[in-house]
DOFIDREN-922170 format. One record per residue (C-alpha): residue number from 1; chain; y, x, z. Coordinates in pm, 1 decimal, padded with zeros to 6 digits, always signed. Each point is the difference from the previous one (the first is absolute). Layout:
# DOFIDREN-922170
 resi chain        y        x        z
  NUM     A        Y        X        Z
...
//
This chain:
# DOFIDREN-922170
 resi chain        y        x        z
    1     A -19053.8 +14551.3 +05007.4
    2     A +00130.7 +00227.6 +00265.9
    3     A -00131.8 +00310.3 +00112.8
    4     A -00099.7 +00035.0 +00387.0
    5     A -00285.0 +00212.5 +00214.4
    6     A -00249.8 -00190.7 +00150.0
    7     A -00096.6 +00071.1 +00304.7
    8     A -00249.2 -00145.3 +00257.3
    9     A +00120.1 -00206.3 +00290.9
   10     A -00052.0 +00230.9 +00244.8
   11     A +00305.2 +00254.4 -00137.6
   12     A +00193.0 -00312.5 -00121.7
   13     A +00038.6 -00120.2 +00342.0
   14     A +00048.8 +00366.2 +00151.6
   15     A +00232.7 +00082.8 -00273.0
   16     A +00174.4 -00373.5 +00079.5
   17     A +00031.9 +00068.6 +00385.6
   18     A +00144.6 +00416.1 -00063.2
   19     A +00270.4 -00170.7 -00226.1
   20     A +00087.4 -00313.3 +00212.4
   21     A +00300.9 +00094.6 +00162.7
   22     A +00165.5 +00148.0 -00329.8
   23     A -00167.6 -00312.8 -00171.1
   24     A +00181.4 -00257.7 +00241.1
   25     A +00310.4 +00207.3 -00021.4
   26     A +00034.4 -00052.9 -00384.8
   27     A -00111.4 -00371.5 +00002.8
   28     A +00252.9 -00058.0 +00277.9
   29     A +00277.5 +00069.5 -00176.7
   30     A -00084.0 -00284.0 -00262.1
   31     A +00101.6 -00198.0 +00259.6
   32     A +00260.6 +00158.6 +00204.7
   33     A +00350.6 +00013.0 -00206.5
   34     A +00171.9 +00258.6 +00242.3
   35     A -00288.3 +00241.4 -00047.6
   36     A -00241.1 +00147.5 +00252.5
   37     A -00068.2 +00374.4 +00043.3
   38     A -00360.2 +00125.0 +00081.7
   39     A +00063.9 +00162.4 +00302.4
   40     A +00125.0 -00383.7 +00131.4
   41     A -00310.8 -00123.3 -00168.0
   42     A -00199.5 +00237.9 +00255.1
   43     A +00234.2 -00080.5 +00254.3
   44     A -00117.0 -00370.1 -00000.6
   45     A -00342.6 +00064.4 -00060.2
   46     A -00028.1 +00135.5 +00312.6
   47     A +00130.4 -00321.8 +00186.2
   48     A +00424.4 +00111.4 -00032.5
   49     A +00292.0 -00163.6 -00115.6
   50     A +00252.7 +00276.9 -00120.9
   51     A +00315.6 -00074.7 +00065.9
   52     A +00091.9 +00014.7 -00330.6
   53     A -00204.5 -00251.0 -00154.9
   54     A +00031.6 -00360.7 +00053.1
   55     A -00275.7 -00225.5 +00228.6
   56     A -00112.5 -00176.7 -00330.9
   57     A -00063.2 +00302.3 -00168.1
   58     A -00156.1 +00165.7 +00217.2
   59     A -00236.9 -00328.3 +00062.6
   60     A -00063.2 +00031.5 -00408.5
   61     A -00144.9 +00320.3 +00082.4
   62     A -00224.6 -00120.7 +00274.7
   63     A -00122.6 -00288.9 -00183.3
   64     A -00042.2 +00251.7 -00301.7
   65     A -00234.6 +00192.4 +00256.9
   66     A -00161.5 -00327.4 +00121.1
   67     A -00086.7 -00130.5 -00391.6
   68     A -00169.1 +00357.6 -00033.3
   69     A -00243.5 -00034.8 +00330.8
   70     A -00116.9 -00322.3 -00207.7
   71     A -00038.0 +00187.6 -00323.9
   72     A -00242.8 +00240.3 +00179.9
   73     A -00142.1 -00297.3 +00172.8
   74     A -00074.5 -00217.7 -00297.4
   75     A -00067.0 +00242.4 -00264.2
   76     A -00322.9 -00159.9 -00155.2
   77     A +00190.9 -00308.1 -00033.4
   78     A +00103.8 -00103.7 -00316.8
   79     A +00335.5 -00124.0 -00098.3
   80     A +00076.1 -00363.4 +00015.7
   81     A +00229.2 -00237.8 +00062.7
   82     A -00053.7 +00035.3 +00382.1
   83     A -00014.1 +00379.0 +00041.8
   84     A +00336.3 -00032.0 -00184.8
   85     A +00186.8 -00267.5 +00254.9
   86     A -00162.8 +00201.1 +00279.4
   87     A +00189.4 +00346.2 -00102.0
   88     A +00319.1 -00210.6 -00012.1
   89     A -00064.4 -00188.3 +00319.7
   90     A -00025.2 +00327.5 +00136.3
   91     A +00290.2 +00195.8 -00158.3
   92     A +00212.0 -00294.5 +00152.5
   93     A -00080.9 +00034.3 +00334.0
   94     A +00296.1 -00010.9 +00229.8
   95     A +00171.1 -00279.3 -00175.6
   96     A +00097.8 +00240.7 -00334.2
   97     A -00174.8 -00269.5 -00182.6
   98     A +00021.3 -00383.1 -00040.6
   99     A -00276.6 -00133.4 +00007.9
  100     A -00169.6 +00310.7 -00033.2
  101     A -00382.7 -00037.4 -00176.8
  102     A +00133.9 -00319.5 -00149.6
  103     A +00058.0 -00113.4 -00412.6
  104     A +00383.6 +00047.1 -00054.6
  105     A +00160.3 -00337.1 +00074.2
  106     A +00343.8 +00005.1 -00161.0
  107     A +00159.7 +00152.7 -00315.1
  108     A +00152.4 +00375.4 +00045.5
  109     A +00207.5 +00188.6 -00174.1
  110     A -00047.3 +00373.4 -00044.2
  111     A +00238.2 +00242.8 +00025.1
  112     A +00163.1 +00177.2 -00261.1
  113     A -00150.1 -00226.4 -00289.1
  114     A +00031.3 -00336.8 -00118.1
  115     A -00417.2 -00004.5 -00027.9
  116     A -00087.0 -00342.5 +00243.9
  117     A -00395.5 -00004.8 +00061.3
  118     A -00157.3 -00352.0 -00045.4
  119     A -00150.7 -00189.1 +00298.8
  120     A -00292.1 +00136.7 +00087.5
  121     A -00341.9 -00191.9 +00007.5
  122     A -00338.9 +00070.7 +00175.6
  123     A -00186.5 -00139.9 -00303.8
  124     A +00265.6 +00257.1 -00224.2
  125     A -00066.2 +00294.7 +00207.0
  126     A -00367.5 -00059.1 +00052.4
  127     A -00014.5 -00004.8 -00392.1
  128     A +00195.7 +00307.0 -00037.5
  129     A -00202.2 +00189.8 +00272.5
  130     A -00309.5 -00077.9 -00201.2
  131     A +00200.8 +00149.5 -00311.7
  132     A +00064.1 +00312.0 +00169.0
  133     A -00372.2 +00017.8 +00101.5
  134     A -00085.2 +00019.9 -00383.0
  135     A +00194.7 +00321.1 -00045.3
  136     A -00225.1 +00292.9 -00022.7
  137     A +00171.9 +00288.4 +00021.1
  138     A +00027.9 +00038.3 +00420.2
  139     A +00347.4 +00193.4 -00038.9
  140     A +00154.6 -00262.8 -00248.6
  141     A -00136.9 -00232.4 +00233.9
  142     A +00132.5 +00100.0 +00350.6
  143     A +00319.5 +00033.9 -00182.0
  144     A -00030.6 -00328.4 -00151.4
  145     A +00009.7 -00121.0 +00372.5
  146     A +00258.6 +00173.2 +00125.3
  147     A +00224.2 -00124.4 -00335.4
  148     A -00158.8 -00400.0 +00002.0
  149     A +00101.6 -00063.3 +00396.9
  150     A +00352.5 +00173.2 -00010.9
  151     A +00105.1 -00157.2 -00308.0
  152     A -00171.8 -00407.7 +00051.5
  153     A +00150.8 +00039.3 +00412.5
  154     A -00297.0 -00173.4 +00119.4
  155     A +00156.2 +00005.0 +00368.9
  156     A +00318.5 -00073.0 +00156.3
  157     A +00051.7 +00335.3 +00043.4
  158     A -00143.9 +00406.3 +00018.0
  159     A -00156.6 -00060.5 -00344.7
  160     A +00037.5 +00327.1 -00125.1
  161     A -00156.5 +00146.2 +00339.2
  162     A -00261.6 -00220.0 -00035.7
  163     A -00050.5 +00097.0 -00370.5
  164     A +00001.0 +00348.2 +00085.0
  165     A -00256.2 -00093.2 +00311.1
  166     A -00261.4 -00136.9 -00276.1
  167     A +00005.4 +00278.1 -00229.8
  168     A -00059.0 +00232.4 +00210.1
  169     A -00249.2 -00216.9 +00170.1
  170     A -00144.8 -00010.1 -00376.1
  171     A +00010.4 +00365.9 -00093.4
  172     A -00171.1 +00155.1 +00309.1
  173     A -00255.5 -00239.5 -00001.7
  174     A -00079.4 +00121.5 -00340.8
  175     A +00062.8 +00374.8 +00100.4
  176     A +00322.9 +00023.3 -00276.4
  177     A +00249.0 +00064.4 +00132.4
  178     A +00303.9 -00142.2 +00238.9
  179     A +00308.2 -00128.6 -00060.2
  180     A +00377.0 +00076.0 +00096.4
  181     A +00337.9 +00022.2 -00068.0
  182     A +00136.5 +00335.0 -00102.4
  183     A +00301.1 -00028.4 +00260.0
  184     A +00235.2 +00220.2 -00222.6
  185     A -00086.0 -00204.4 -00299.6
  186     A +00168.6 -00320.9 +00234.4
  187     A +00209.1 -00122.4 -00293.8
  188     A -00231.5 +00072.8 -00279.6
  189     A -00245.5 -00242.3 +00179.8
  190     A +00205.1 -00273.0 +00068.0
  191     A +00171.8 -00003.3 -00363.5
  192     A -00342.1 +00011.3 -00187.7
  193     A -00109.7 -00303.9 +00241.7
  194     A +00311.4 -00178.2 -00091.2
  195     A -00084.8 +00074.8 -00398.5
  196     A -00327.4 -00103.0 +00061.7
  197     A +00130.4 -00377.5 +00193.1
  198     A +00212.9 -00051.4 -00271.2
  199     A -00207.1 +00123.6 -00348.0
  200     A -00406.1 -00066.6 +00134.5
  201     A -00090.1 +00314.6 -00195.9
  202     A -00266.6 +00091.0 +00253.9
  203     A -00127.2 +00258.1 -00184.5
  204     A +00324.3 +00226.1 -00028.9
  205     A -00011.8 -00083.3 +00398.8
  206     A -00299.7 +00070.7 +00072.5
  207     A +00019.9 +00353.6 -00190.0
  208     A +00294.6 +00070.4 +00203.3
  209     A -00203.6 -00055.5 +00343.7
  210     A -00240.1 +00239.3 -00120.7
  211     A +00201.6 +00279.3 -00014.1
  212     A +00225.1 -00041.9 +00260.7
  213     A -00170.2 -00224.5 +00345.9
  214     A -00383.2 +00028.5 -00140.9
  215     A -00133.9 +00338.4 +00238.2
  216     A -00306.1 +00150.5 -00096.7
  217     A -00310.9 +00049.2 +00239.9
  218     A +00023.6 +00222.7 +00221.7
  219     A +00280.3 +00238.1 -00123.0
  220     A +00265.8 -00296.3 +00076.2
  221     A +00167.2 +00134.7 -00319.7
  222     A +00168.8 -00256.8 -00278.8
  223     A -00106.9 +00076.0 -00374.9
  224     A +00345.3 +00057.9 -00020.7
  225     A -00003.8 +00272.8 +00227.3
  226     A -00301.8 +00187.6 -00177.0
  227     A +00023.3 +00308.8 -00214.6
  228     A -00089.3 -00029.8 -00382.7
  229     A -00324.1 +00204.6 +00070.2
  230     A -00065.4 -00278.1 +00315.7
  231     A +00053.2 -00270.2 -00211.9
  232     A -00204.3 +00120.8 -00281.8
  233     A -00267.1 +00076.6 +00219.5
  234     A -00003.8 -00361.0 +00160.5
  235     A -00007.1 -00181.8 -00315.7
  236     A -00326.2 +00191.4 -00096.1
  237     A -00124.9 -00056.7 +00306.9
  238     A +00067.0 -00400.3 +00005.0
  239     A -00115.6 +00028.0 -00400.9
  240     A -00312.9 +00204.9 +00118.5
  241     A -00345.6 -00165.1 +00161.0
  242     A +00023.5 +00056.7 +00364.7
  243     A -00177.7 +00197.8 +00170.3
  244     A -00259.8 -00212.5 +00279.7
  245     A +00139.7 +00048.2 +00399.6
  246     A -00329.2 -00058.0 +00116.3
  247     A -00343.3 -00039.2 -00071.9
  248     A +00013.1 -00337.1 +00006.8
  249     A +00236.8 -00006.0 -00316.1
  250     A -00204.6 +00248.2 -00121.2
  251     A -00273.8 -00211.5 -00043.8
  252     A +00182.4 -00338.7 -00089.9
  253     A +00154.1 +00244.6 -00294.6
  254     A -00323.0 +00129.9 -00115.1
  255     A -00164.1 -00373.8 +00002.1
  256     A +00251.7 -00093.8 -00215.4
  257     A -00055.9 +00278.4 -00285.7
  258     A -00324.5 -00082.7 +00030.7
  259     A +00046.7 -00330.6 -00058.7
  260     A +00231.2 +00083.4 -00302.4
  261     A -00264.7 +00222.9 -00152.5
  262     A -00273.7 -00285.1 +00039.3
  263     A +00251.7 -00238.2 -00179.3
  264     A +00074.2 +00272.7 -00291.7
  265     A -00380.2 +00005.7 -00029.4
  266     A -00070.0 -00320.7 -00034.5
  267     A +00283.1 -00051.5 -00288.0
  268     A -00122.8 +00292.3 -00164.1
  269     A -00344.4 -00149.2 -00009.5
  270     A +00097.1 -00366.8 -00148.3
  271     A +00227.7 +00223.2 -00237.9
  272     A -00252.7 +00208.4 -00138.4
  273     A -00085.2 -00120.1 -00323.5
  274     A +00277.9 -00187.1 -00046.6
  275     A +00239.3 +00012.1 -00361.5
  276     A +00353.3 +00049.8 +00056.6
//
């Protein structure tokens, strides 16, 4: 089990929003092999092309921007097969992707590994959406995302944007946390990816994106990145009952003791007088 701060949706998606640009920055450069600074990430987020940076990667950028007015849009929305083709179909606008919001229909190879991804399926990836549905944990489980799309390549293309597109999708909706790439870390991320296409051990993976592209609500900060004292302090917290945000929770908390002190009562009476 991980150890995140929950907060409510309202500072999620205000903490989401203050952190977009550095946020799209970092996931960018998953995708962009030359490298993109942040001040040509602003640059184009204001409606530029620098002249440094090539048309397509500057239109990775925009559609980066465009997937993240949906995010906000569709928030409440579960994720499904169809929320999933729709953040591809957008982050190949332009013609970046074939077939963009389609099931991958040809074999790839991936660069820098001999790892080939089966065919994909909609029955398969139905079945393994409902798998990753059954994980508990929200952290493991936005991570599980993000690690299930880029390493089955359920699209033609921009899987790993995409992947990165539904865990963050997942995180802020639960008020976890966000995640990106930690830009100076470049290599570090692509060579425990690669380890992870070619061994499967998802939990070594996972671990990995935890400390290094999983940012905490609403610092921004990686677990990585916290002080001993920080990170002592958040695995109390996480290990601690949580405090109610409103009264509503309040309420819904308090029902529930009650309800486990009415169930204690009534095993204590059909106990009593029993021989052990």
């Amino acid at each position: 089990m991980f150890a995140y701060e929950k907060v409510d949706r309202e500072l999620a998606v205000f903490s989401a929003k203050r952190l977009l640009v550095d946020t799209i920055w970092k996931n960018a450069n998953i995708e962009i092999s030359s490298g993109i600074t942040f001040p040509e990430t602003m640059e184009v987020l204001n409606g530029k092309v620098p002249g440094s940076l090539a048309f397509d990667d500057a239109l990775v950028v925009n559609n980066l921007k465009r997937a993240w007015e949906f995010l906000f849009d569709h928030l409440n929305s579960p994720i499904s097969w169809q929320v999933i083709s729709q953040y591809n179909k957008i982050l190949g606008e332009g013609g970046l992707i074939h077939s963009a919001g389609s099931i991958r229909s040809y074999n790839v190879n991936i660069s820098g590994t001999s790892y080939r991804p089966p065919m994909p399926e909609v029955e398969n990836i139905l079945a393994k959406i409902g798998e990753l549905d059954a994980i508990k944990d929200p952290v493991e489980r936005g991570l599980s995302y993000f690690s299930e799309v880029a390493k089955s390549q359920w699209f033609n293309d921009g899987n790993k944007r995409t992947a990165s597109m539904i865990a963050n999708h997942y995180l802020i909706q639960q008020g976890v946390g966000l995640f990106a790439m930690e830009v100076t870390g470049r290599n570090e991320f692509f060579t425990a990816l690669i380890q992870y296409y070619e061994t499967g051990q998802k939990e070594e993976y996972l671990e990995f994106l935890y400390e290094h592209s999983f940012e905490l609500l609403p610092s921004g900060l990686t677990p990585n990145k916290l002080t001993p004292e920080e990170r002592l302090e958040l695995t109390q917290q996480h290990s601690s009952p949580k405090e109610p945000q409103n009264k509503f929770e309040e309420r819904v908390q308090q029902a529930e003791q009650d309800r486990k002190n009415q169930s204690f009562s009534i095993d204590h009476g059909l106990n009593k007088g029993r021989s052990i």
